[in-house]
N, C-alpha and C positions, 0 to 999 in steps of 0.2 A: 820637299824642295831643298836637298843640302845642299848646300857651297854655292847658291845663288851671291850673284856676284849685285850688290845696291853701288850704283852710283850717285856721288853725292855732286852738287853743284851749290858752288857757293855765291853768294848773294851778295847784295850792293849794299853798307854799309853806310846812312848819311853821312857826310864832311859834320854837319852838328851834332850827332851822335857822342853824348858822354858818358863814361862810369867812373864810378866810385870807387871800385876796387876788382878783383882779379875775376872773379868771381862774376860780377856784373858783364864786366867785359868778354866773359865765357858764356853765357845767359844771350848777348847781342850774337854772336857769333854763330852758336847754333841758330837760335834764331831766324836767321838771315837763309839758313844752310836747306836746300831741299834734294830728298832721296829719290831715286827711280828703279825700279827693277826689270829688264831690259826683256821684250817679249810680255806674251800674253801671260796674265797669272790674278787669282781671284780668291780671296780669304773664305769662299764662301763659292757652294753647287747653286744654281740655280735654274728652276724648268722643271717641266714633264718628265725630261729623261731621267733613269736610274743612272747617279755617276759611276765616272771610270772607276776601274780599284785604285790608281794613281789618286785619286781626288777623295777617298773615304777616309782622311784624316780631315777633312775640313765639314762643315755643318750642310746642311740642302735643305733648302728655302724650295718645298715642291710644289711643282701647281699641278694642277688637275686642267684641261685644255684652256691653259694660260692664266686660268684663276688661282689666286692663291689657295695652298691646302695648310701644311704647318712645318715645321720647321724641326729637322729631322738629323740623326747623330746616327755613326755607324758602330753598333759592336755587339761583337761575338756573333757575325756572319750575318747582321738585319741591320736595316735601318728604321733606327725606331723614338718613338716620338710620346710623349708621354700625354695619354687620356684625361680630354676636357673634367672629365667625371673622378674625382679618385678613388681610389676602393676604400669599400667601407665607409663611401657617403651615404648620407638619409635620403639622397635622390630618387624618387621612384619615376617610371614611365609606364605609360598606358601602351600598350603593345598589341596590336589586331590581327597583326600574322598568325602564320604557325609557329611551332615550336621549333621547327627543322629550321624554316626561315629566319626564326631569332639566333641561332648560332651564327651564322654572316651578316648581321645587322651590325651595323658602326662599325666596318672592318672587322669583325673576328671571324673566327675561322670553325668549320666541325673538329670536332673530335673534343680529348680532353683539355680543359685549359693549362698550361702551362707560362713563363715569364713570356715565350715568346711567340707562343699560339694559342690558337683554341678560340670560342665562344669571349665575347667583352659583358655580358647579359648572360641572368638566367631566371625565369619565373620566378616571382617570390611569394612563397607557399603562402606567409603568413595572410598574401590578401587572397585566398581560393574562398568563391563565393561572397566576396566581402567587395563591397566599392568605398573610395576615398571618400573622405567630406571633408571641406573646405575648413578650419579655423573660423568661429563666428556663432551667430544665433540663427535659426533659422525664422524666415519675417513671419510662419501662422505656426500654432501651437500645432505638433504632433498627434494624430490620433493614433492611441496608444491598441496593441491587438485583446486586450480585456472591455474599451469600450465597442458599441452595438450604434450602426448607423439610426436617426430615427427617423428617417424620410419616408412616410409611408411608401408603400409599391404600385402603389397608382398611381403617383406623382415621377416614378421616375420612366423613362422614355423608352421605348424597345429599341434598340442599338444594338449592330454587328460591329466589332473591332477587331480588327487584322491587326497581332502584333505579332512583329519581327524580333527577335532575342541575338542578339551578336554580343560575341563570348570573347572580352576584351581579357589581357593579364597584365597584371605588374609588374613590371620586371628591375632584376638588381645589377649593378657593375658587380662582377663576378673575378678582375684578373686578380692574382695572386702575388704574393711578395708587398704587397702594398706600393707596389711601383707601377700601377694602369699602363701598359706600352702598346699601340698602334703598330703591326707587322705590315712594312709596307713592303719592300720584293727582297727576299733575302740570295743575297750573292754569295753561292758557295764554290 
């Protein structure tokens, strides 16, 4: 917005109004003094809409159908917003989809990651076949797999059990550059 024209309007000074010196009396002045800048004009996007390219020097407060989403800066052709999660945190998630489906989880994208696409998540090998445990003790002591139950087998019941096996992963923030950025619609 060059050569925006601020009109300033000046203010009403008490009769009792004193200063001390040149300086004080500069301090009431402005003071007293307020700006306008004439028509519509806003520090700052806000809304569902992708802004105009006129408006990609200023921030976008985005909502999603009228809810807030985050708060989002344009450059080098995205608008892009920096990941709740940073890279290279200790964060892990439990993840039940696919694998395919995990590259568009939390905003990312297929293909290779790069600063301004790609997958935010990627399985994290170190836990394959392994489940989390909590910090703590566990409240009954472990049976360990060298001891032998000693429940005789007439004392225990005949029982069928159906069990279902659902194949959970770990997964890690994966972006790159140590800069986590959310691609929301890149205006080329």
């Amino acid at each position: 917005m060059p050569n925006t024209t601020v009109n300033l309007v000046k203010g009403t000074i008490p009769s009792s109004a004193c200063f001390s010196s040149v300086q004080a009396l500069y301090d009431l002045v402005i003071d007293s003094t307020t700006a306008h800048v004439k028509g519509e004009y806003s520090l700052f996007n806000f809304g569902d809409t992708v802004p105009a390219v006129s408006d990609q020097d200023k921030p976008w407060i985005r909502t999603i159908g009228n809810a807030p989403d985050k708060v989002y800066v344009y450059e080098s052709g995205y608008w892009l917003s920096l990941h709740p999660v940073p890279y290279g945190s200790q964060e892990r998630r439990i993840w039940t989809g696919t694998t395919a489906d995990l590259a568009t989880y939390d905003g990312g994208s297929a293909g290779d990651p790069s600063v301004f696409s790609g997958p935010f998540w990627e399985v994290d090998t170190n836990f394959a076949a392994v489940f989390p445990v909590g910090v703590g003790e566990f409240s009954s002591p472990i049976i360990s797999t060298t001891e032998k139950p000693t429940t005789p087998a007439s004392r225990v019941p005949q029982q069928t059990i159906l069990l279902t096996l659902q194949v959970t992963q770990t997964i890690v923030n994966t972006k790159v550059r140590g800069i986590p950025l959310v691609q929301a619609e890149a205006l080329v």
